[in-house]
N, C-alpha and C positions, 0 to 999 in steps of 0.2 A: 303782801296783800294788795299792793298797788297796782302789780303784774297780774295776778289776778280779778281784781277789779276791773280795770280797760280791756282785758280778754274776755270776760265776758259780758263786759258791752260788745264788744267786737261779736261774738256769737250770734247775742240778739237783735245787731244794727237792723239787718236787712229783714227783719221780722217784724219792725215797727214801722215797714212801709204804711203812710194811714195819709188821711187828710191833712193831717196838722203837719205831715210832712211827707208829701207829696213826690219829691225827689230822690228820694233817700235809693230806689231802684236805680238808679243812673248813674248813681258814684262807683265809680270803679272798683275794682277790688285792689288795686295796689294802692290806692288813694288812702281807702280807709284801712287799710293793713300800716300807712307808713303815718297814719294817724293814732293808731296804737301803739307803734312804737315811741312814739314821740311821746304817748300817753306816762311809757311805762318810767319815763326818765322826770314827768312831772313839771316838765316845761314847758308854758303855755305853747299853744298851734298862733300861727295868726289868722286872721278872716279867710284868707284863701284857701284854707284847709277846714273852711267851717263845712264839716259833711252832712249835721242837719238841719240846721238854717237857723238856729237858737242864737247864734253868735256867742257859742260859749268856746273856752280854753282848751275843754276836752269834751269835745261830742260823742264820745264813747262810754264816757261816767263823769256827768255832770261837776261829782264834790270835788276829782282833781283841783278845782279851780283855790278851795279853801287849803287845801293841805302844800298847796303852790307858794302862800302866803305864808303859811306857819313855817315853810322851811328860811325862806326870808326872814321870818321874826327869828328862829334858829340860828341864822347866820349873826342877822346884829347882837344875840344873845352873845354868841360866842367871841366874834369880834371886839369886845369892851363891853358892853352893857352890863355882861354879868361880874364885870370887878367895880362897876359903879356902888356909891357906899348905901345905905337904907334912907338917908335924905333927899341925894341926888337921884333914887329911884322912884323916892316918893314922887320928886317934883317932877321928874318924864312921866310918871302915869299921870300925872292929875294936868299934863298939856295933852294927853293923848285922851283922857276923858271928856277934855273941854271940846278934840276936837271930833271924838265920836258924836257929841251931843249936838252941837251943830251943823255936823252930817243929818241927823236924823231929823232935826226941828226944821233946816234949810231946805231939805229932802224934797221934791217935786210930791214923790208921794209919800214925804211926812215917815218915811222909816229909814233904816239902813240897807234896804234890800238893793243889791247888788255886788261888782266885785268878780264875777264871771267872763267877762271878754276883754279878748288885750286890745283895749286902747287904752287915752290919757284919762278918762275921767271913772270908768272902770277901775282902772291901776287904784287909782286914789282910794276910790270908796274900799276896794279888798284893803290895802294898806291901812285906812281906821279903823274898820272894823278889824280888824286881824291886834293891831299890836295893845289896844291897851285890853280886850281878858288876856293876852297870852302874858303881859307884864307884871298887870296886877295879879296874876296869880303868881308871879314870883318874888311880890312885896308880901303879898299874904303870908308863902311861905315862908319867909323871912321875921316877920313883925307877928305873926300870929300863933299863938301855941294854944292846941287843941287841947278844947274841956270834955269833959263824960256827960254827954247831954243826952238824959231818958230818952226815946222815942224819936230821936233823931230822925232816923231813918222814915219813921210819918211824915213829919213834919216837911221834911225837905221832899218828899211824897207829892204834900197838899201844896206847897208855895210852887210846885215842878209846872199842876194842874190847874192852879187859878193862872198863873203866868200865862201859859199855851192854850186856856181856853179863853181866855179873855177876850174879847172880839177887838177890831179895831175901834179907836176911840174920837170924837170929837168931827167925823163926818167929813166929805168934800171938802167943807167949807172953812173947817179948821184943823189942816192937817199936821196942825204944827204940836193938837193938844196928843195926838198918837205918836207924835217926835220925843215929845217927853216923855210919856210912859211907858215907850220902848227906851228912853236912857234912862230913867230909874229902874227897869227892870237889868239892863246888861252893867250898868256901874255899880249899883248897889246889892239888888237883891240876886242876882247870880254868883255873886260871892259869897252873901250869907248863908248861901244852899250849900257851895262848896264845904264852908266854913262846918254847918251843920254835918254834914256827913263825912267829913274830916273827925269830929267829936263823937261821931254815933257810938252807943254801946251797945254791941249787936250780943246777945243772951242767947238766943236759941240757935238750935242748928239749924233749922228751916230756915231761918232767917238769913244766916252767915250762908246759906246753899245759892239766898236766893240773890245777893247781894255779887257772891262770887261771881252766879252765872251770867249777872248783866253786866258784870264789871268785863267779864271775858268775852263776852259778845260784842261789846261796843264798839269797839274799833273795827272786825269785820265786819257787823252789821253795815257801820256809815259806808264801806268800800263796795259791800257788794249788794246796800237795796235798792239802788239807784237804776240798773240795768233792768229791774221788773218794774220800776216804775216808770220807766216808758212804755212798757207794753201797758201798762194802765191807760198811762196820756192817750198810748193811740187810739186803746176801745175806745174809752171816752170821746174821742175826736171823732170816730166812727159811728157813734151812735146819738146823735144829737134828739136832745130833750131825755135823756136820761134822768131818771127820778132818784133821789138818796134811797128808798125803799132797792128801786134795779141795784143801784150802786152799792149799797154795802156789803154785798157777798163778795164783791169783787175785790172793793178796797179790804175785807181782813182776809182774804187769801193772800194777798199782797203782804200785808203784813206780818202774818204766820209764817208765809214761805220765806220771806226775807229771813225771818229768825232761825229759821228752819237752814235757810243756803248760809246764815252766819256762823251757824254752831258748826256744820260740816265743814263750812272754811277751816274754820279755825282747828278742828282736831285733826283734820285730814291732811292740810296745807299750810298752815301759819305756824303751829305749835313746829311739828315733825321740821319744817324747813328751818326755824330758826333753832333748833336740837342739830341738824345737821348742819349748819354754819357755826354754831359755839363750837363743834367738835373741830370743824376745819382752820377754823380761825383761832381758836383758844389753844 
């Protein structure tokens, strides 16, 4: 899905020539062919290879930059973390939440948003954000055992939607009170949700269909809807004063097709290829 994903960024690079990025016709073609290869191995580019001027790791598909991290958490995982005992892992998550939260409260803009471009203070912020969900979810697994909780699957629904609509909090002026209620939403209540839908009792088959089919879309989705949302970025860049009424036809085309390119990923190319590597490999 990786190799997939930066190929078709690679597709639609030179179709998001726009205002917002103005250059993008002048990169050569070996440049960003040997930026997608680089893409598909998942280790960052440096600046000089930045082809659309984002200063991001991989200008081909933006998320590279998170799954860069999680292979890093991966590594320390396997290197010793994972024979640490359920004490000693308690107390790494709870120095790794202390120091998410003061990424976010100390935050210039009062969040965790960054973690995208390889320098020294980038590096940083991807590395807190990245290690303590990827830990605490293997204290969870460890220390929590799943109850039969009614209506789960709502519930963890409605906390999904108050989270993600909630606007930012506490203004310019105190950007420290949206520091904190973005670390009580990623220390506390993004676990609770897991935890819930860990417990769900899913009853009907509608439900277990519909549970299935996002469960299998996730992971293509995040790889490949990144590549259409640049060509969003660009209209939008191209059409200034755009209204949310112009805008919304566009943004859930965006979002349809995405689901739409996630599910054909996945039957077409994710499934079939990983069936013919258990056969080669097993």
């Amino acid at each position: 899905m990786v190799v997939l994903g930066m190929t078709l960024g690679a597709i639609g690079f030179y179709f998001t020539d726009s205002t917002i990025w103005p250059l993008i016709h002048t990169v050569p073609l070996w440049k960003m062919l040997l930026v997608m290869f680089i893409g598909y191995t998942i280790l960052p580019i440096p600046l000089s290879l930045d082809i659309r001027g984002w200063q991001e790791m991989h200008p081909l598909n933006s998320v590279g930059w998170s799954l860069f991290f999680e292979y890093i958490a991966n590594i320390l995982y396997a290197i010793g973390i994972r024979k640490l005992s359920n004490t000693a892992l308690g107390i790494f998550v709870f120095i790794a939440a202390v120091a998410l939260a003061h990424l976010a409260i100390t935050s210039p803009n009062g969040d965790v948003s960054g973690g995208w471009t390889l320098n020294t203070e980038q590096i940083y912020i991807g590395i807190t954000r990245t290690i303590y969900p990827f830990f605490a979810g293997l204290l969870l697994s460890r220390i929590a055992r799943p109850v039969r909780i009614k209506n789960a699957f709502l519930w963890s629904s409605i906390l999904i939607a108050i989270i993600l609509y909630m606007p930012r909090i506490g203004g310019s002026e105190k950007l420290w009170m949206n520091g904190i209620y973005e670390s009580v939403s990623i220390i506390f209540i993004f676990p609770l949700i897991v935890y819930l839908g860990a417990s769900a009792v899913i009853r009907s088959s509608t439900e277990r269909k519909i549970c299935k089919f996002l469960g299998d879309i996730s992971y293509p989705l995040y790889l490949v809807h990144y590549p259409l949302v640049y060509f969003y970025v660009a209209w939008i860049s191209d059409n200034h004063g755009t209204t949310i009424t112009q805008a919304w036809p566009y943004a859930l085309a965006i979002l349809i097709g995405s689901m739409i390119l996630a599910y054909i990923s996945l039957k077409w190319f994710d499934e079939p290829v990983r069936q013919w590597l258990r056969k080669k490999l097993g």
